[in-house]
C-alpha positions as CSV (number, residue, x, y, z in Angstrom):
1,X,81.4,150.9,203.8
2,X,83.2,148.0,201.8
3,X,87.0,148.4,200.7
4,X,85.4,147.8,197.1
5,X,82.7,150.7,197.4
6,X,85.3,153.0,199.2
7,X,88.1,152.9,196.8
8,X,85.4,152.8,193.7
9,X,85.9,156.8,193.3
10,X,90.1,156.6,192.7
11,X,91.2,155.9,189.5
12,X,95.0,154.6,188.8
13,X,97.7,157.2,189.1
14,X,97.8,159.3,185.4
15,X,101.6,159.0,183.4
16,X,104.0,161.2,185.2
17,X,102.7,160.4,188.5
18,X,105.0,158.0,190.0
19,X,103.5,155.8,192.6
20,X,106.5,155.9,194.6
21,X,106.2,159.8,194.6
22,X,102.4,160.4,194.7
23,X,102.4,162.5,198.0
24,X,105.1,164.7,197.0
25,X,103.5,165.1,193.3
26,X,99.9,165.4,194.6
27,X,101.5,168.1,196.4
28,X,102.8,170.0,193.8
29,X,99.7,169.7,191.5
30,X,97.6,170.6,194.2
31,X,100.0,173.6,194.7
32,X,100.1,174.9,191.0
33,X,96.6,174.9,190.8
34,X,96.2,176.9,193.7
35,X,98.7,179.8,193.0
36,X,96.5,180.2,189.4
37,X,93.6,180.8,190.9
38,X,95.0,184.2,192.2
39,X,94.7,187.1,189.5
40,X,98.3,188.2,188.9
41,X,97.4,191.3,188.7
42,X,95.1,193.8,191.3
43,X,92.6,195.7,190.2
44,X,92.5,199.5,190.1
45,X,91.4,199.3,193.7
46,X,91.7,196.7,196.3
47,X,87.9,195.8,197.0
48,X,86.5,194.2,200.3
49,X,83.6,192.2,201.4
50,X,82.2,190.9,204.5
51,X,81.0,187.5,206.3
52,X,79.1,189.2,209.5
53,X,77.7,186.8,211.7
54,X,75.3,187.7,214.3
55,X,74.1,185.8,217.5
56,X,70.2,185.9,217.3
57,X,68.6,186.1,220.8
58,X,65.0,186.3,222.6
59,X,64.9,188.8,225.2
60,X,66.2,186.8,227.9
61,X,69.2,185.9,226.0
62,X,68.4,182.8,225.0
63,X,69.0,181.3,220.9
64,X,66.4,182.0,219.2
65,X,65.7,180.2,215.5
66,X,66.8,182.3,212.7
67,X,64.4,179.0,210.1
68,X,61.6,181.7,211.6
69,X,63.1,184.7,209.6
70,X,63.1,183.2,205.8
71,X,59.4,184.0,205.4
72,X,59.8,187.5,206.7
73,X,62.7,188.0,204.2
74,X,61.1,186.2,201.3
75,X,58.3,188.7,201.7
76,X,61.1,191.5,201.0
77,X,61.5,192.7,196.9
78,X,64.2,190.9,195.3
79,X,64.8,187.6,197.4
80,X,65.2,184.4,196.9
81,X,65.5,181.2,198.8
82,X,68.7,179.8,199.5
83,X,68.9,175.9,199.6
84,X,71.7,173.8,201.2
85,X,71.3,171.7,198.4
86,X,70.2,173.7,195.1
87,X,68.9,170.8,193.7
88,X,66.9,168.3,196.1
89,X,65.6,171.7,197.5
90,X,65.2,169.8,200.9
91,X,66.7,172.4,203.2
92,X,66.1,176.0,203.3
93,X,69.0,177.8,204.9
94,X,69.2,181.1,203.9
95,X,68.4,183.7,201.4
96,X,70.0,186.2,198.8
97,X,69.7,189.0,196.3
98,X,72.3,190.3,194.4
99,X,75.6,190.3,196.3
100,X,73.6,190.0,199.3
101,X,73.5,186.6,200.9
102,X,71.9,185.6,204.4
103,X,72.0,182.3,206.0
104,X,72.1,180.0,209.1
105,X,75.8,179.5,210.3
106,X,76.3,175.8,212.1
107,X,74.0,176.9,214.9
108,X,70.4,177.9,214.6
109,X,70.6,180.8,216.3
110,X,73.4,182.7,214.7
111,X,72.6,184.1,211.3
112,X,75.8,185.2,208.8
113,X,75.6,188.1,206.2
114,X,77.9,187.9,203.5
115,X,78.2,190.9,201.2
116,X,80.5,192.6,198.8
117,X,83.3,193.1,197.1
118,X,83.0,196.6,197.4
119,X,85.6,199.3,196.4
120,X,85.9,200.8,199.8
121,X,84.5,200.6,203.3
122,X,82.1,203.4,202.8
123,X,80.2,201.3,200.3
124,X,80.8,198.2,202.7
125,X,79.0,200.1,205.4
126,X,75.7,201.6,203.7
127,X,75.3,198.1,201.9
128,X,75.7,196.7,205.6
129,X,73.5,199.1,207.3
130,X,71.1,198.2,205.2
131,X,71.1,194.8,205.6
132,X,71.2,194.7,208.9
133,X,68.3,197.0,209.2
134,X,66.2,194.5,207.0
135,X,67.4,191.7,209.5
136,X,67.0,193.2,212.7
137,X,63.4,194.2,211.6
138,X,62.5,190.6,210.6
139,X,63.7,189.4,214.1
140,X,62.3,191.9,216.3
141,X,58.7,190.8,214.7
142,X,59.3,187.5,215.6
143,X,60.5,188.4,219.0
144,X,64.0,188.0,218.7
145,X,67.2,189.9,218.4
146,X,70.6,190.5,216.5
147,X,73.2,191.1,219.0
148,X,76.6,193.1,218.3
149,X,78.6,190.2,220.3
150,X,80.5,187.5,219.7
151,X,79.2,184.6,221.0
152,X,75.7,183.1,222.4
153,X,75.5,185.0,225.9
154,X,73.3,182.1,227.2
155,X,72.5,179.0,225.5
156,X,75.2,176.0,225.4
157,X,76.1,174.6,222.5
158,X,74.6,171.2,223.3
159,X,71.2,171.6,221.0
160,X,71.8,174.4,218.4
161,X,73.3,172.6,215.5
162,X,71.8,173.7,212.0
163,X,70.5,170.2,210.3
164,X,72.6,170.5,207.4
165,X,74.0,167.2,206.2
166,X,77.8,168.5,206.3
167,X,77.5,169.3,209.7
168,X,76.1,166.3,210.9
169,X,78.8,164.3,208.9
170,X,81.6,166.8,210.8
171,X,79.8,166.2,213.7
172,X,80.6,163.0,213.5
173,X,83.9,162.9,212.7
174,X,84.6,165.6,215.0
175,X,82.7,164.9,217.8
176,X,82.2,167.1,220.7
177,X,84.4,170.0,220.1
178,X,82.4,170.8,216.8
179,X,79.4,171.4,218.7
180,X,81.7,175.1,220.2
181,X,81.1,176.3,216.8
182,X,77.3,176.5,216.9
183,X,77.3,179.5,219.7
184,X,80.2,182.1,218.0
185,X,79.9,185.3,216.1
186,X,82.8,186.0,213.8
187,X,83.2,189.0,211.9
188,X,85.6,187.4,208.9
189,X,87.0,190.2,206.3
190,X,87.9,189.3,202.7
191,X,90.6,191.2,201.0
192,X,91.7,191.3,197.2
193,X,95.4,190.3,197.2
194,X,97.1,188.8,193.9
195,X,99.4,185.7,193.3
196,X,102.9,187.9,194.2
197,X,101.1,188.7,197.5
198,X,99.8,185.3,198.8
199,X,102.8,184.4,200.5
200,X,103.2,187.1,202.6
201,X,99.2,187.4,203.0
202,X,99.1,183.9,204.3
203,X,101.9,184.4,206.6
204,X,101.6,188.0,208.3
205,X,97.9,188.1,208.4
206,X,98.3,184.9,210.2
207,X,100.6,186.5,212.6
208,X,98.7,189.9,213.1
209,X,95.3,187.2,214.3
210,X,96.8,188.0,218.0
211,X,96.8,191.9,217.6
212,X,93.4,191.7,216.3
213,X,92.3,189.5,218.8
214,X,93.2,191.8,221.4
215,X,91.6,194.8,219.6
216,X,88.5,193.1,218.9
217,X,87.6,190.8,221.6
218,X,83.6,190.8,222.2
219,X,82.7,187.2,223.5
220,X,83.6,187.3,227.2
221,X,79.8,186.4,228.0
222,X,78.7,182.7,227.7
223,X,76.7,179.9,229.0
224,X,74.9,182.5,230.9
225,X,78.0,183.7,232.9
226,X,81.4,185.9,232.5
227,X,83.7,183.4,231.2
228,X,87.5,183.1,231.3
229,X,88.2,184.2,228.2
230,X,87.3,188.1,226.7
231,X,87.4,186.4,223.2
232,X,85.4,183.1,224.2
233,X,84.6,182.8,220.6
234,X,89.0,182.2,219.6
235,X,89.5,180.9,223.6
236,X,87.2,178.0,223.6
237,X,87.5,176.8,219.3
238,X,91.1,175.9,220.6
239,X,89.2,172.7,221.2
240,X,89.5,171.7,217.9
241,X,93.2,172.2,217.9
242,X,95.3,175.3,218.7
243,X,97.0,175.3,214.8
244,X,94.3,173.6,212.9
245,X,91.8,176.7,214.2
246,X,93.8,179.9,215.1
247,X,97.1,180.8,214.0
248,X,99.5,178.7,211.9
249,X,102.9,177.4,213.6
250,X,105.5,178.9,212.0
251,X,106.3,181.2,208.6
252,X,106.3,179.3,205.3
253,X,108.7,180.0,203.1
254,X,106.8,179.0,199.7
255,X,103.3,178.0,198.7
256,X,104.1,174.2,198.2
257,X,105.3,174.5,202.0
258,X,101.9,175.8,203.5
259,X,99.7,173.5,201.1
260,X,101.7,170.0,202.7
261,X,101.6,172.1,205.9
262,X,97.5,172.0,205.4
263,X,97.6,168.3,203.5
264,X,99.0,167.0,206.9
265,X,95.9,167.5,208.8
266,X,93.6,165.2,208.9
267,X,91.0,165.0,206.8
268,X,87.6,164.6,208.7
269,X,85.0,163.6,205.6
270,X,84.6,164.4,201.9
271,X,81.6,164.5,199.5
272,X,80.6,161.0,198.4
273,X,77.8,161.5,195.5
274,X,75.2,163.0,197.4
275,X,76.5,162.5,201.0
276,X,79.6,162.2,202.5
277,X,82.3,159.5,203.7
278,X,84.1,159.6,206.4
279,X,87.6,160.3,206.2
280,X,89.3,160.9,209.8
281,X,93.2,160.8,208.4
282,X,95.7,163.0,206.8
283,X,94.9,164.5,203.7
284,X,98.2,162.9,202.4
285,X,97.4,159.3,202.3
286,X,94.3,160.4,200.1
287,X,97.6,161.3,197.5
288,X,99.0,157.8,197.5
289,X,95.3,156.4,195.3
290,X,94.8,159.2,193.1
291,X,91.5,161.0,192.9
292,X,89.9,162.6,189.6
293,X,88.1,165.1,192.1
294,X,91.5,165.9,193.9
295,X,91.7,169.4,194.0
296,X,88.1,170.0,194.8
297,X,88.6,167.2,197.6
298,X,91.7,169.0,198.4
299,X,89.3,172.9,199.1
300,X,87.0,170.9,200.8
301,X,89.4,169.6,203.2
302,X,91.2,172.9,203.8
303,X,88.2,174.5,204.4
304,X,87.7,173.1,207.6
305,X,91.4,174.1,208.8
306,X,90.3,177.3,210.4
307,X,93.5,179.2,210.2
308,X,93.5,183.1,211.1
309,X,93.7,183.9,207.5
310,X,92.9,181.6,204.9
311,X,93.6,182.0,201.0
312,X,90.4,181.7,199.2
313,X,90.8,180.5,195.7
314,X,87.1,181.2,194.8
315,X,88.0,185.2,195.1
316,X,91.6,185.7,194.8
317,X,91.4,187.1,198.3
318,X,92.8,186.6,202.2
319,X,89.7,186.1,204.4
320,X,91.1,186.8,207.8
321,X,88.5,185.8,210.7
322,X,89.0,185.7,214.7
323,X,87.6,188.8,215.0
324,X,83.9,188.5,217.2
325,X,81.4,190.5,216.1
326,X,81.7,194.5,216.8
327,X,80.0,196.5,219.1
328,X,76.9,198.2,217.2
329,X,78.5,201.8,216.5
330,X,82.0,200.3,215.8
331,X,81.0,197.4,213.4
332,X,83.6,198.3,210.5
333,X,86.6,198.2,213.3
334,X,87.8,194.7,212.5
335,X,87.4,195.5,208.9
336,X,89.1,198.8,209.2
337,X,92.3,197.4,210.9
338,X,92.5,194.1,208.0
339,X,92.1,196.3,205.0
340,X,94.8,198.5,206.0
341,X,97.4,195.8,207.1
342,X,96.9,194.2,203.7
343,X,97.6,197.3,202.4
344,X,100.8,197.6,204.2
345,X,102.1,194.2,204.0
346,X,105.7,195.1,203.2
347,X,105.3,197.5,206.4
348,X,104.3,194.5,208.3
349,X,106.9,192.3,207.9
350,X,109.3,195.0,208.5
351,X,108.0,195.9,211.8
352,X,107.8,192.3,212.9
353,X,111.4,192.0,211.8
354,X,112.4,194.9,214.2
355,X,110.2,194.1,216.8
356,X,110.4,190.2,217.6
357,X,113.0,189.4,215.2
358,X,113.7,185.0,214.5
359,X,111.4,184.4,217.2
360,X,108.1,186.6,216.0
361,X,106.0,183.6,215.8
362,X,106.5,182.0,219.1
363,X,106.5,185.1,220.9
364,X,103.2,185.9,218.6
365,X,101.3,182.7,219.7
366,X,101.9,182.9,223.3
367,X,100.9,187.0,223.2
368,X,98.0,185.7,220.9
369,X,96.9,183.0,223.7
370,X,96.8,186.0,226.4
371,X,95.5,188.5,224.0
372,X,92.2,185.9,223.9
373,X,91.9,185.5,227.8
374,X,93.1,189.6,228.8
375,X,92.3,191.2,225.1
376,X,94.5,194.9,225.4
377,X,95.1,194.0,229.3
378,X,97.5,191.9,227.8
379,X,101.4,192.3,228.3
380,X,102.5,193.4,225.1
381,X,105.6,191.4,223.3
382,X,107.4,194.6,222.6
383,X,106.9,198.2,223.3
384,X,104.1,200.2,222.0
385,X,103.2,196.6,219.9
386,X,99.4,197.5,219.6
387,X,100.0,201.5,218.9
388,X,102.9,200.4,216.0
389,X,100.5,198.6,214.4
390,X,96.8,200.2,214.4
391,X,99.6,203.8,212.8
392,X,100.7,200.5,210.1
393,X,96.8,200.3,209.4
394,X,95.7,204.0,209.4
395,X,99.0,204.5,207.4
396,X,97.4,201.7,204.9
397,X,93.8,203.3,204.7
398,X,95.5,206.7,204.3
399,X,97.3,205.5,200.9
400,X,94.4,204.5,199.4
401,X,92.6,208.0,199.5
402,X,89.1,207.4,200.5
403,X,89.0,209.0,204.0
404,X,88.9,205.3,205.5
405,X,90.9,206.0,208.9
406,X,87.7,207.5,209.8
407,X,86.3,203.8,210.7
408,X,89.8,203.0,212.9
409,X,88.5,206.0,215.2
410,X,86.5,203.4,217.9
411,X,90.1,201.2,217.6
412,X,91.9,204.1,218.7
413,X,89.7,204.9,222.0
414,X,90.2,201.3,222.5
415,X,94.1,201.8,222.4
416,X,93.6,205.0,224.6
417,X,91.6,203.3,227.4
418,X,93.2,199.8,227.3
419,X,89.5,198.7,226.6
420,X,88.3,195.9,224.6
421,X,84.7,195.8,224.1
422,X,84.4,192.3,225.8
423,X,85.4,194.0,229.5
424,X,82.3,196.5,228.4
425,X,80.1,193.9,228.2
426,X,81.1,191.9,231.8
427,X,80.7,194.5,233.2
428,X,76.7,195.3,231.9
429,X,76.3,191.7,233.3
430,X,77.5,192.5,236.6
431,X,75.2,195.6,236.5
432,X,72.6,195.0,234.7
433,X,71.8,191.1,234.0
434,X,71.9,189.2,230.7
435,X,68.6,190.8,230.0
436,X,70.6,194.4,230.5
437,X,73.4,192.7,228.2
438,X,70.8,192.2,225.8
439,X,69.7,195.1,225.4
440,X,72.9,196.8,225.4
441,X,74.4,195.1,222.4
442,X,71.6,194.2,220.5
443,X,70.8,195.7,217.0
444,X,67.9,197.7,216.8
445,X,66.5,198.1,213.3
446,X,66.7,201.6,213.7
447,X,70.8,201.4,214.2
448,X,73.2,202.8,211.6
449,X,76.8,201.2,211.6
């Protein structure tokens, strides 16, 4: 691409902007516009939703290609396609009804529900039993599987990526490490939270990734073997950078902090008309010539900083995400746990003040790091840290009077047996075989929760 054609869609800097000061300005309009996309004030209830992704599997364990379940699901009352582009209609990727949507993740053979907001968890769960019925039914006619697991058990990265254009163009940029994306199962949890809370949601969510992690690690099967880590899915994306995916470095102390914190990154590509450009440098030197677009450039690039919990302007929520996919039986765990540390934020930091004090974040990453190879067989950085804070989540649920502790009551066996669900599932591939760790985790359409 020519300098001419490349710089074509900046425009000169508008009055006020001085060109000696356009990083630190950029900055600060960048920053503004993001705290007023949060509502200032909650509503009656804080809702939820869900982003469930699901390896999809033959019976051998190998990907299967969620492209052969659109039909199937077409053929359902109420759905529509879903297009990676709405408007060339060149790529069918998914589909959706209502609040309902269903897609391809970056690999073929994992397949992402997103659902909700819902008041409460019980109406999270029947709207995702339901779904997940309809799913599993459309796979197991095709001869294929949804698993309750967190990563491929079988297939290597190497050949899975979904043909959308974006990926390709991050695939390129990226490179190799991009591909380790195409084989995990996340279970991501969106939360209402409101501008006075973003701060703090940002920050201690962040920080309570490496609890969760250890609660919720269900990946410790890959490339056809027991891997290293019992979260491969968290273990093996520190590929593309321990910060930029996982947990962020340190606590901010403002919002214009965390958004040059995420503006230092590099940028990998951005949408060029109807493709996209290649970037590959910080953020920040696309402040110094001035875009039109530069706020929507600015969600685009922060999108693909994975942090533990991101702020999502779209919803005016915290979408928290290195939890793998839950065990079939358990699946609300991860979503349990989030919900009622956001309601108990103030509780958080308190206990983290107590607890690990000035140095709560390095302590937190290095527990975080073992909590993805050892999940709860992981020495704690202080005592009782994992009981403290599944009592800080119950105690969250409990306020909001809906019965909801009931779903932290699979997280609580875990606490009592030191057992996260990954070391169940090495050890059905010791006994039993891939094809016996199959058939252990996989969804049958006849499963409830």
């Amino acid at each position: 691409m020519n300098a001419d054609k490349e710089n074509s869609a900046f425009v000169r800097a508008p009055r006020g902007l001085r060109p000696n000061n356009l990083v630190r300005d950029g900055i600060k309009l960048i920053t503004t516009q993001f705290e007023s996309r949060f509502r200032e004030h909650l509503r009656p209830i804080r809702q939820v939703g869900r982003e469930a992704e699901f390896p999809v599997v033959t019976r051998d364990g190998r990907a299967g290609d969620v492209s052969q379940l659109w039909a199937a699901l077409l053929a359902a009352p109420g759905f529509a396609p879903y297009y990676d582009d709405p408007k060339t209609r060149a790529l069918l990727v998914g589909v959706e009804r209502g609040d309902l949507n269903i897609a391809a993740e970056v690999g073929r053979g994992t397949i992402e529900l997103s659902l909700g907001p819902y008041d409460d968890l019980w109406q999270l769960q029947t709207a995702f039993d339901d779904a997940v019925a309809l799913v599993a039914r459309a796979a197991e006619s095709r001869g294929m599987f949804l698993l309750g697991f967190g990563i491929q058990p079988r297939t290597p990265p190497s050949a899975l990526m979904t043909p959308r254009p974006r990926y390709r163009a991050l695939y390129r940029a990226i490179g190799a490490p991009w591909l380790r994306l195409t084989t995990t199962a996340a279970d991501q949890t969106h939360v209402d939270i409101c501008r006075a809370e973003l701060l703090d949601a940002i920050n201690w969510m962040n920080l309570l990734s490496a609890p969760l992690i250890a609660l919720c690690a269900n990946s410790s099967v890959y490339a056809g073997r027991a891997g290293k880590f019992l979260s491969g899915r968290e273990g093996l994306l520190r590929d593309l950078g321990e910060t930029r995916y996982g947990m962020t470095p340190r606590r901010f102390g403002d919002i214009e902090e965390f958004i040059r914190y995420l503006c230092d990154y590099r940028c990998f590509v951005l949408p060029d008309g109807d493709g996209f450009k290649r970037i590959n440098r910080p953020f920040t030197t696309h402040l110094i010539t001035y875009s039109p677009n530069l706020f929507q450039d600015f969600l685009f690039h922060e999108h693909y900083i994975w942090n533990s919990a991101r702020a999502r302007v779209a919803n005016s929520t915290i979408e928290v995400r290195p939890a793998c996919q839950q065990p079939h039986g358990e699946s609300l765990a991860a979503n349990a746990l989030i919900l009622g540390w956001v309601e108990s934020l103030p509780q958080v930091a308190a206990y983290f003040g107590d607890a690990l004090g000035a140095d709560a974040w390095q302590v937190t990453l290095r527990y975080r790091r073992a909590a993805a190879r050892d999940g709860l067989g992981a020495r704690e950085p202080a005592p009782n840290f994992i009981r403290d804070l599944v009592k800080i989540a119950e105690a969250g649920l409990a306020r909001r009077g809906r019965g909801e502790e009931k779903f932290l009551e699979p997280v609580w066996q875990r606490v009592e047996r030191r057992e996260s669900p990954g070391l169940r599932a090495r050890e059905i591939l010791r006994r039993k075989g891939i094809e016996g760790l199959v058939h252990w985790t996989r969804i049958a359409a006849d499963k409830r929760g």
